[in-house]
C-alpha positions in Angstrom: 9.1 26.9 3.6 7.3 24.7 6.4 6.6 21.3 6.5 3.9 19.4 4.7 2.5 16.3 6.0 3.7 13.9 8.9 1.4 14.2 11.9 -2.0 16.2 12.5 -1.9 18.6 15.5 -5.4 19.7 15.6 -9.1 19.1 14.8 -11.2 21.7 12.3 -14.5 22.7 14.4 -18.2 23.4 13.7 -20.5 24.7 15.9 -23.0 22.5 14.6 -22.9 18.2 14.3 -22.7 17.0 11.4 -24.7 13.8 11.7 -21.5 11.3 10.2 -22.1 8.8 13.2 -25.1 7.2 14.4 -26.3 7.5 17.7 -25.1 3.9 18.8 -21.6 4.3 17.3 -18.9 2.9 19.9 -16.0 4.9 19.9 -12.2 3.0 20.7 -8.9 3.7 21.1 -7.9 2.8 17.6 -9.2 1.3 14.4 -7.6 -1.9 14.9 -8.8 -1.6 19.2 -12.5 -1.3 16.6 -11.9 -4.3 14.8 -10.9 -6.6 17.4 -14.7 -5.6 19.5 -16.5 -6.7 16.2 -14.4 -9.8 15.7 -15.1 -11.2 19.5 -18.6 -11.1 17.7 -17.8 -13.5 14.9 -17.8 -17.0 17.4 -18.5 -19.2 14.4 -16.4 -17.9 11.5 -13.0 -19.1 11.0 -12.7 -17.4 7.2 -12.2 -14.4 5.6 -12.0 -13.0 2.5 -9.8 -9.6 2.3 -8.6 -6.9 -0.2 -4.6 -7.8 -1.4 -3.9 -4.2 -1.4 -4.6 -3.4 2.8 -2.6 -2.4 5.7 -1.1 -5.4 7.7 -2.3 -3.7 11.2 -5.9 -4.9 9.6 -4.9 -8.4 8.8 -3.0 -9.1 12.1 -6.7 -8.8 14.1 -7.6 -12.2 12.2 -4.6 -13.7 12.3 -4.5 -13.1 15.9 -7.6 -14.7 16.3 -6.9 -17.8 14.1 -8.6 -16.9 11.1 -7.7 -18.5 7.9 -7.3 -15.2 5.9 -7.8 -15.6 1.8 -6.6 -12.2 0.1 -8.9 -11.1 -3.0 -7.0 -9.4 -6.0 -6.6 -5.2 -6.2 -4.8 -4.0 -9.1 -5.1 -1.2 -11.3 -6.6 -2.1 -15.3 -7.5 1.7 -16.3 -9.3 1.5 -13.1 -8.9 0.0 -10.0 -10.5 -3.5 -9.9 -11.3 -5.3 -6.7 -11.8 -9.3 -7.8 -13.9 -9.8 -4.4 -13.9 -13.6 -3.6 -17.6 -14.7 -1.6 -16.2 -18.1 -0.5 -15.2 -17.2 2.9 -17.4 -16.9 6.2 -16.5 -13.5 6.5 -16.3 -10.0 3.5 -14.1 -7.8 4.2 -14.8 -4.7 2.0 -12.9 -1.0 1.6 -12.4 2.0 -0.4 -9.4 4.0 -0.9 -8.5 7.1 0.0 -12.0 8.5 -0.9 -12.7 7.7 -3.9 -16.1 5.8 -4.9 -15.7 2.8 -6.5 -17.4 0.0 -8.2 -19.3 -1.8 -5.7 -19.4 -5.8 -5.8 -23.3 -6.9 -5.6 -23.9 -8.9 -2.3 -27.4 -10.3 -3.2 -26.1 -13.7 -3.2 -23.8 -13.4 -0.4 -25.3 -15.0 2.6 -21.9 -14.8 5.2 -21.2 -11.5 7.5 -20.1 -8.3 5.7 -17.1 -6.0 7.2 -16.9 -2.6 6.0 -13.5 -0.1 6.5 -14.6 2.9 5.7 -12.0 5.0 7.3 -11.4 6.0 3.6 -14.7 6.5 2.7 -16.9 7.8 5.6 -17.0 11.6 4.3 -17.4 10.5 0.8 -20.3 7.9 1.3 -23.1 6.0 3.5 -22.9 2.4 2.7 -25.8 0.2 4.0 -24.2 -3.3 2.8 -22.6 -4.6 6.1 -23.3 -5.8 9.1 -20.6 -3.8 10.9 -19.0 -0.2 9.8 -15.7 0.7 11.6 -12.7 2.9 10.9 -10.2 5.7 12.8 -10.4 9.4 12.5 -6.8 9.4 13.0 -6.2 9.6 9.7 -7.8 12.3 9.0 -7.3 15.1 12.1 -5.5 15.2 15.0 -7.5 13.0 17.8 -5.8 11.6 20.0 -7.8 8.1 19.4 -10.7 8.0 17.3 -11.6 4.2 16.7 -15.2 3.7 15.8 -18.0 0.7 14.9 -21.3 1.0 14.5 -23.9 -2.0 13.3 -26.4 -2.3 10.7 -29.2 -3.3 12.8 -28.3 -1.0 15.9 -26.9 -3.3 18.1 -23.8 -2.4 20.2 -21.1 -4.5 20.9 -21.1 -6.7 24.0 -17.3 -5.2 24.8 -14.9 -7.1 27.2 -12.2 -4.5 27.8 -8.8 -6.0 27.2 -7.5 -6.5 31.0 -11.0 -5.6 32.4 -9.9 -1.9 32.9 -9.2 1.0 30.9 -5.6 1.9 31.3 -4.0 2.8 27.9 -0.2 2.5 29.3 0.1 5.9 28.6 -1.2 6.5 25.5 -3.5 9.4 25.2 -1.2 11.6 27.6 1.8 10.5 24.7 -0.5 11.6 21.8 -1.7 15.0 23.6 1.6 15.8 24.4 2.9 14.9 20.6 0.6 17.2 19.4 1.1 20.1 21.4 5.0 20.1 20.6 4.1 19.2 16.7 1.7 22.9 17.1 4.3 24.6 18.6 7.1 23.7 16.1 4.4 24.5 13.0 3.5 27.9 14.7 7.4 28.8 16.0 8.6 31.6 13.5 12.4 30.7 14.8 13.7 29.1 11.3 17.1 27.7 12.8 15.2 25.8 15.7 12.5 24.3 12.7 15.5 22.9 10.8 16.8 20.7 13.9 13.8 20.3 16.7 11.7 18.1 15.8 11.6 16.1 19.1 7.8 15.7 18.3 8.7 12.8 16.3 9.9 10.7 19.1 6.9 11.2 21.6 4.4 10.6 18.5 6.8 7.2 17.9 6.7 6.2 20.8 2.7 6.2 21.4 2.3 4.6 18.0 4.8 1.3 20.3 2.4 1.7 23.1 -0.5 1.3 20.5 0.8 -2.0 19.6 0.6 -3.7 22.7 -3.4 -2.3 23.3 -6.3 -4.6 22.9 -9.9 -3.3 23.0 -10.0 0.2 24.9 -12.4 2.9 24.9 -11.6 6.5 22.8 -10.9 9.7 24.9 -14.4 11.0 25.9 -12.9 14.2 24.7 -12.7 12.7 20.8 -16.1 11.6 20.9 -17.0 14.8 21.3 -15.2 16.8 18.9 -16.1 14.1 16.4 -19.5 14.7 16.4 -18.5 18.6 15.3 -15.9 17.8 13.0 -15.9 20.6 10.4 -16.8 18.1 7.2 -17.6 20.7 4.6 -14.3 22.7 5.4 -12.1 19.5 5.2 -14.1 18.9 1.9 -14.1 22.1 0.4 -10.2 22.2 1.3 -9.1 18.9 0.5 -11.0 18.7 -3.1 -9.5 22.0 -4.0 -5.8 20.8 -3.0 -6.4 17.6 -5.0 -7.8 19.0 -7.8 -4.1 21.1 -8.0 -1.8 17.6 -7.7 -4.5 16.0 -10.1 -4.3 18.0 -13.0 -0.1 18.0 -12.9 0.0 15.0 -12.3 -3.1 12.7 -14.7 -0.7 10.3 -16.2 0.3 8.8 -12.9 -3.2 9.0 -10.9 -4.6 5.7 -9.6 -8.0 7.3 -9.9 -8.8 9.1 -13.0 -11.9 10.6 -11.8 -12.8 12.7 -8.4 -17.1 12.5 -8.2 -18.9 15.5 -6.7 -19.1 13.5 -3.4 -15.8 12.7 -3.5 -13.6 14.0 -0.4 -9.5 12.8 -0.8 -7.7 11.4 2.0 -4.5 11.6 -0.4 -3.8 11.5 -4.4 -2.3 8.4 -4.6 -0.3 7.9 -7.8 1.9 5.1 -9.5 5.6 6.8 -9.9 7.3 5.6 -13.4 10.6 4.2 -13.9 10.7 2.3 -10.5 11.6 5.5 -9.1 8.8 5.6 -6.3 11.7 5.1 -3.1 14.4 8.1 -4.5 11.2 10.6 -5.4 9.5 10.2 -1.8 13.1 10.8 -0.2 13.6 14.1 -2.5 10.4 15.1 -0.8 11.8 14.3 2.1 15.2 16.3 1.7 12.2 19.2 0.9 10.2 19.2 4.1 7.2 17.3 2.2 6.3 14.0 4.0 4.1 11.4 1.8 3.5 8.2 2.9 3.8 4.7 0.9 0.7 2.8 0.8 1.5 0.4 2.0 4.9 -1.8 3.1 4.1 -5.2 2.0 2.2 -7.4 4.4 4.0 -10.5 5.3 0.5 -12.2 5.5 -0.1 -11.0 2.0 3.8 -12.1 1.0 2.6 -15.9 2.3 -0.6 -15.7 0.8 -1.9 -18.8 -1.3 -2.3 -17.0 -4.5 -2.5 -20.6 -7.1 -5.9 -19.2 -8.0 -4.0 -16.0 -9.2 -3.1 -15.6 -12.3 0.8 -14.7 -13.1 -0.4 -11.3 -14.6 -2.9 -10.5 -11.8 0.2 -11.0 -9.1 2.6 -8.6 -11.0 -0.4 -6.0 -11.3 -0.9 -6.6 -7.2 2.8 -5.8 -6.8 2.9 -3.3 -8.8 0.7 -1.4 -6.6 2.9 -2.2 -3.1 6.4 -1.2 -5.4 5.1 2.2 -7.1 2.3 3.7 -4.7 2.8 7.2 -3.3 -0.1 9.1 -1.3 0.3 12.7 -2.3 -0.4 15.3 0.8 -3.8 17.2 -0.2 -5.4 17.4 3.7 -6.6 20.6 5.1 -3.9 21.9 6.6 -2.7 23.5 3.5 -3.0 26.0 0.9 -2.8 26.4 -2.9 0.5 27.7 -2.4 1.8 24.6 -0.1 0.5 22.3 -3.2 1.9 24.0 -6.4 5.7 24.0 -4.0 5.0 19.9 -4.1 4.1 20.3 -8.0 7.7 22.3 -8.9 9.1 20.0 -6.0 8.0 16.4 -8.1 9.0 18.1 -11.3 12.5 19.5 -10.4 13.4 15.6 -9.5 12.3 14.6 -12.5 13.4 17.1 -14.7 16.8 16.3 -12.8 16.6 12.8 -12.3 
């Protein structure tokens, strides 16, 4: 059958760039390796106001830099609402999973603006914040792929963590992930698929060495393949395997609507019945990895939320308990979708 999700193995090429990144974009190790070079920027802000629905590798930054970090409500009301809270020295803004959303007005809003748009960045240009970053990790098989640019032009004054470069490994750890991930997609031996997956470990094991990295430049190599990513092909391919998981699935969709600019990262849905944990693991048992996003933060967890209402909190949990990021990239087919269709409906049908 093959496997369907889990880690990206290559990069889809153009001959021409496709003029995503400005000129002065910095290019990092990582997203979060991005984030921590803007926030040595931000000596006199000690605030910041974030998204409740966020990954915790995004909050920790702050934390780690003695922020005091307020969470703003998301929840899903028909659509998804972001209740964006201006009190702080500091915005931090996203989308989600490519889909445009309703954009807070910043007229009045006189404190520095952060924008993720790892999400967003083939669906949108923004020109709210003072700093854009995001990874391209998420999206193709770099081995790094952290990135920042500024409103106004300016780079970054970076201090590299250490004063050197050395990435413990990393980028050796990823290259070699990647080249045993391509050659168990591309082996036709069907006994050795079902028990080597040895790619696993190597690809775990950078993701540890990640974790003790502070601000480090990208591989020269994924600056330059970035700068031809193949955008209309991931489009094109993407939008066509979404459109499949959208239409079998509309009842459970967390966005109702794909726009004509519109590119998926996933089709994240809300599972009924509390039955999000035994559906992703019958995927699982199937060969079709989807990821949860995402875990609970424990920042979020300890999160002042008196200025919450009851209802809000359950609609902000509800999220983190029922979320599952349906597979839609393009590394696969019409055929590799409508197998995860008859996959989700044999559980349920079953269940």
């Amino acid at each position: 059958m093959g496997e369907i999700g889990s880690e990206f193995w290559d990069v889809p090429q153009s001959n021409i760039e496709n003029g995503i990144f400005p000129k002065f974009t910095q290019w990092f190790i990582s997203g979060r390796s991005a984030l921590q070079a803007i926030i040595k920027e931000l000596k006199d802000c000690r605030t910041i106001a974030m998204p409740s629905w966020c990954c915790e590798s995004m909050v920790k930054p702050f934390v780690d830099a003695e922020f005091e970090v307020y969470f703003y409500p998301v929840y899903l009301d028909e659509d998804l609402v972001q209740a964006v809270n201006f009190d702080c020295d500091v915005l931090f803004l996203m989308d989600y999973f490519g889909y445009t959303g309703i954009q807070p007005d910043l007229s009045g809003y006189s404190g520095v603006v952060i924008r993720d748009i790892t999400h967003s960045f083939l669906s949108i240009s923004y020109s709210d914040a003072d700093y854009y970053f995001g990874s391209l990790r998420k999206w193709c098989g770099v081995w790094t792929g952290g990135y920042v640019w500024t409103r106004d032009g300016h780079k970054l004054n970076v201090e590299i963590t250490n004063g050197h470069t050395n990435d413990y490994g990393y980028l050796s750890l990823r290259e070699r992930a990647m080249q045993l991930k391509s050659e168990y997609i591309n082996s036709q031996n069907v006994a050795e698929k079902t028990v080597d997956k040895s790619y696993l470990c190597v690809f775990n094991e950078a993701e540890e060495v990640l974790e003790t990295i502070g601000i480090v430049p990208a591989s020269e190599r994924d600056e330059q393949v970035a700068l031809k990513l193949d955008v209309q092909f991931i489009k094109t391919q993407r939008r066509r395997n979404a459109e499949i998981l959208c239409k079998a699935f509309s009842d459970w969709l967390i966005f109702r609507e794909m726009k004509e600019t519109d590119c998926p990262m996933f089709v994240p849905i809300l599972v009924p019945e509390c039955k999000r944990n035994g559906l992703r693991q019958h995927l699982i048992n199937n060969e079709i990895y989807c990821p949860v996003h995402w875990p609970v933060s424990k920042y979020f967890l300890n999160a002042n939320c008196t200025d919450v209402s009851k209802k809000i909190i359950e609609k902000m949990n509800e999220i983190y308990a029922n979320e599952l990021s349906l597979v839609c990239d393009q590394r696969y087919t019409e055929a590799d979708m409508n197998r995860m269709v008859d996959t989700i409906r044999k559980f349920w049908k079953e269940g």
